[in-house]
N, C-alpha and C positions, 0 to 999 in steps of 0.2 A: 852370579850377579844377584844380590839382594831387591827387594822392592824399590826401598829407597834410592836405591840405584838407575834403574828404571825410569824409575818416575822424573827423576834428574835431567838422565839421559833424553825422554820423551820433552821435556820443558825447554833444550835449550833448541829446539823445532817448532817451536809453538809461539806466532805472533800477537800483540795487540791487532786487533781489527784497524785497518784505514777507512776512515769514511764511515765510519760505525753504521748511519742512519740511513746510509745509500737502500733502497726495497732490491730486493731479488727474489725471482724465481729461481727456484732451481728445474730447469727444463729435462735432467738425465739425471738420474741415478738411478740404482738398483737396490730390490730386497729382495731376499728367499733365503733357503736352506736349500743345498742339493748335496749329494756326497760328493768326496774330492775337493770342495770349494769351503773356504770356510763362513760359515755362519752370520749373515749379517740383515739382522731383522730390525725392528722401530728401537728398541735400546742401544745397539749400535750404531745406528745412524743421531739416531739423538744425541750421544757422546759427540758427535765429528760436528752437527751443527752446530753446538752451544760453542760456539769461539768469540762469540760478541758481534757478528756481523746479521745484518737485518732480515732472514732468511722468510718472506712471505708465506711460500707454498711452494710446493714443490711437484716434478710429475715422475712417477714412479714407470721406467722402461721395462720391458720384459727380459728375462734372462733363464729362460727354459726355466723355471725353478717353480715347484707347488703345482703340478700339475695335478690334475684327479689320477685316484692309482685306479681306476675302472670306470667304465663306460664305453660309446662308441671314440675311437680315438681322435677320430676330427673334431671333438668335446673335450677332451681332455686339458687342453690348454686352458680351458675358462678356470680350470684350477686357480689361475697365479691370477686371471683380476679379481677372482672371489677373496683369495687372502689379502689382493692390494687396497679392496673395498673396503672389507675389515680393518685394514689399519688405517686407512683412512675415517672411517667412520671411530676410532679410536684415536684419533688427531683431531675430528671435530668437535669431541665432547672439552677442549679446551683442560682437561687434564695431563696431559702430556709435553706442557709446552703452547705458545703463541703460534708456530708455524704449521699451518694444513699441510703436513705430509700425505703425500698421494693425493693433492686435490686432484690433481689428473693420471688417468693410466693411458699406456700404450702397453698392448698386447700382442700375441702370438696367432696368426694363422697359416694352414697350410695352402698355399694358393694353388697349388695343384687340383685341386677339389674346384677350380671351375664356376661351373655355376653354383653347384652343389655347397659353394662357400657360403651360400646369403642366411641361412638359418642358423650356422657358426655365428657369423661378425652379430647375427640379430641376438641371439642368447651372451655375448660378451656385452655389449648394452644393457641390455636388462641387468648382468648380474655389475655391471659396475655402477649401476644408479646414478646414470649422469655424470659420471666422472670418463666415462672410457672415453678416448679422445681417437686412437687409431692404433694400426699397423705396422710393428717392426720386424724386418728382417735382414738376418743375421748371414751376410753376402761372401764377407772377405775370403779370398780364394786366392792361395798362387803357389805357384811349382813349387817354390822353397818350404821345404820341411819345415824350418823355423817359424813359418807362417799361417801355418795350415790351421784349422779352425775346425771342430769337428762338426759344427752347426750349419757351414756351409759346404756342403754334399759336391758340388760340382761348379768347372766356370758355370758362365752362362745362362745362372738362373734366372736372372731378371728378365731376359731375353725369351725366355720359352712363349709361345702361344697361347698353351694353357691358361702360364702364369699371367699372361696378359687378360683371359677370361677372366681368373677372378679378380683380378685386380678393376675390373670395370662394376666392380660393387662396391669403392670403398665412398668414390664422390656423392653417389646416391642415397648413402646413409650418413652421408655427413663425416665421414671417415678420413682422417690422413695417413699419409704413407711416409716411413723412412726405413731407413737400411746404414748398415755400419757394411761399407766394402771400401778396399780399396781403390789409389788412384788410378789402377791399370783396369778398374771395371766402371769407371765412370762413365765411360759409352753406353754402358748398361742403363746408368739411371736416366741419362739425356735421352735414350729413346722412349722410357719411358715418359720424361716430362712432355716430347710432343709428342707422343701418342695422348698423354690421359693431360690435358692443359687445366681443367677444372679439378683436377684431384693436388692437394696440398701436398708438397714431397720435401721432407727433408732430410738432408746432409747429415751422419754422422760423424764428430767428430773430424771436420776439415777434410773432409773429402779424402782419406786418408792416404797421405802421402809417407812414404814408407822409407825408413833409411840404416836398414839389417840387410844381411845377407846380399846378397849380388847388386842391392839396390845402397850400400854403404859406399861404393866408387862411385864415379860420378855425381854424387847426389846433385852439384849442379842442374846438371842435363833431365833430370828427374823430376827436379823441383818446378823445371821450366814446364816438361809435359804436364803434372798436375795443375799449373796455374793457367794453362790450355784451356784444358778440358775443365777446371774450374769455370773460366770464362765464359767456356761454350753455355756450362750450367747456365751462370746469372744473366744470362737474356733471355729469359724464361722466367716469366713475375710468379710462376706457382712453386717456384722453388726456394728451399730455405737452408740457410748454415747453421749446425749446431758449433760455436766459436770454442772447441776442448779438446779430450783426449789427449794431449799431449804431454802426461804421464803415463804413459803405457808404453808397453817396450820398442814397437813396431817402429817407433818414431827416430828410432836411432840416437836419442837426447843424451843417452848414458847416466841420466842421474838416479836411476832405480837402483841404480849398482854402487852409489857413490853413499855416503853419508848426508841426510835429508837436507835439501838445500832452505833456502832461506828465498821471500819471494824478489828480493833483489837479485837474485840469482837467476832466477827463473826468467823473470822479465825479458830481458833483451834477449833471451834464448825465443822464448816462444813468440816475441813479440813481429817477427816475420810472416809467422803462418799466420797469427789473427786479422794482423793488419791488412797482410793480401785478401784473404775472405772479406774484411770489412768492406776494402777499397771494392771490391768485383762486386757486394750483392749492397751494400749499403748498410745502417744501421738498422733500417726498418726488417729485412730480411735476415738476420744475423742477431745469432739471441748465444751469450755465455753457459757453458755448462760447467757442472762441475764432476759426472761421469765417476763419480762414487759408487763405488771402493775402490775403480779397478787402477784410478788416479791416485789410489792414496801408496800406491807402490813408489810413488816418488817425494808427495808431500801432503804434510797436512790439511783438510779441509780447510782450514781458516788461511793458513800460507797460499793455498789455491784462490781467495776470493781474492786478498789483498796481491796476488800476481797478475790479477786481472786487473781488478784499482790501477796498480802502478800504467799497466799495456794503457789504460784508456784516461788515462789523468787531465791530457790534456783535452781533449773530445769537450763539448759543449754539455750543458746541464739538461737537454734533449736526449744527446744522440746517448750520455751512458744510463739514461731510462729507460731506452728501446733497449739497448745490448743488455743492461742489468733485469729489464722486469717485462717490458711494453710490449716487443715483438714476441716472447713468450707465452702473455697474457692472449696476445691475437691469435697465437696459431692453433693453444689448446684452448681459447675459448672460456680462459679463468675469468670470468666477469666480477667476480667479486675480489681479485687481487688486479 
């Protein structure tokens, strides 16, 4: 297949922007280089933003990538805010573009370290300049092979005593907390919201509800326990939904495998899971993502904003500021978007 070909082929995937002027944050995405993964740093991400959609700032999530190759290891992680800094500080000179990529980072720590945590979380501060915002960690865990995560080591992390040690340092610095785990470990996060009630927690990617492997029958009966234990979530005002990820395969959607849809396509597919999260935490606690690159396995960035447009069309000129920009702005603290 020639260039021009390609290029063809990549165009008849690629939308005008809806709502061109609508602001967003982008609350998740990812950058780094790591082996095995491929490469996606500020010029690849700048490619996917320039779709014509009004892209504010953005907060860069951790994804094990750029860590320091030496030091003591419980430092090692400040690797990835140091480079998120950097490209943030290369987004602020106004050279690269209108939108503050990385105005905000969430980063990596090992909470098994306790108390022994607070001089970590205190050095990821410093090195991100105001920009660090908090804590993610990378949960999802389950029997099925097809599911398995090599970042989450064991059930029951959330759960550990330890990890409940350190975790009692993130409120005191200002720190929030979220996690990408499954629906079947939401117990997990719910005892953490009443245990730590002043610690900000949120949801990755809808609480995710899973629809592969043993969880592809029934999905019914599946969907009912996630919208459960959602529930249980949103009576707990320190909790928050990230409204995405459902371009990722775990979702059982099948369009990763299909020919890139179009966001009328998308729409009424995903438009279940957002709406349930919307209806359970509200618009103020419920912020859109766009969970780039690992979304872009089914469509294009610009296809992913205008699939959200279409979900929230009819929402009032309020509530798609909170879901597009406002409860984002609130929870990392972007004052200046």
């Amino acid at each position: 297949m020639n260039s021009s070909q390609t290029t063809a082929d990549a165009a008849t995937w690629l939308e005008q922007p809806l709502d061109p002027d609508r602001q967003i944050i982008d609350p998740h995405h990812h950058l780094g280089r790591k082996w095995g993964h491929p490469t996606y740093l500020l010029p690849e991400f700048l490619a996917d933003i320039t779709r014509g959609h009004n892209i504010l700032g953005t907060v860069c999530v951790e994804s094990t990538a750029m860590y320091r190759r030496a030091g003591p290891e419980e430092f090692r992680t400040i690797g990835e805010t140091e480079f998120c800094n950097g490209v943030a500080a290369m987004s602020a000179s106004g050279l690269y573009g209108p939108t503050l990529v990385c105005a905000g980072i969430v980063g990596y720590v090992d909470f098994t370290l306790g108390d022994q945590i607070r001089p970590v979380l205190e050095n990821h501060i410093v090195a991100g300049n105001g920009r660090f915002k908090g804590i993610r960690i990378i949960a999802a865990w389950d029997e099925f092979e097809g599911l398995q995560n090599p970042w989450a080591r064991s059930p029951g992390r959330l759960s550990d005593p330890v990890f409940h040690k350190g975790f009692a340092h993130l409120a005191p610095l200002g720190l929030s907390f979220e996690s990408w785990l499954y629906f079947t470990q939401l117990h997990e996060l719910l005892g953490l919201a009443v245990a730590f009630p002043e610690t900000v927690i949120v949801v990755n990617h809808l609480g995710g509800p899973i629809g592969v492997g043993p969880y592809a029958e029934n999905r019914t009966k599946h969907l009912v326990v996630w919208k459960d234990r959602m529930r249980a979530l949103s009576r707990h005002p320190n909790v928050f939904v990230k409204a995405g990820g459902l371009g990722m395969p775990h979702f059982g959607l099948g369009f990763e495998r299909s020919q890139k849809p179009k966001s009328e396509q998308l729409a009424p597919v995903w438009r279940p899971y957002i709406e349930t999260c919307i209806e359970l935490f509200g618009v103020e606690r419920c912020m859109f993502e766009s969970n780039f690159p690992p979304d872009g396995k089914t469509c294009d960035y610009g296809v992913l904003w205008n699939t959200l447009k279409r979900i929230s069309a009819d929402y009032s000129e309020d509530e798609k500021d909170a879901l597009f920009r406002k409860t984002a702005a609130s929870v990392y603290r972007l004052n200046d978007l």
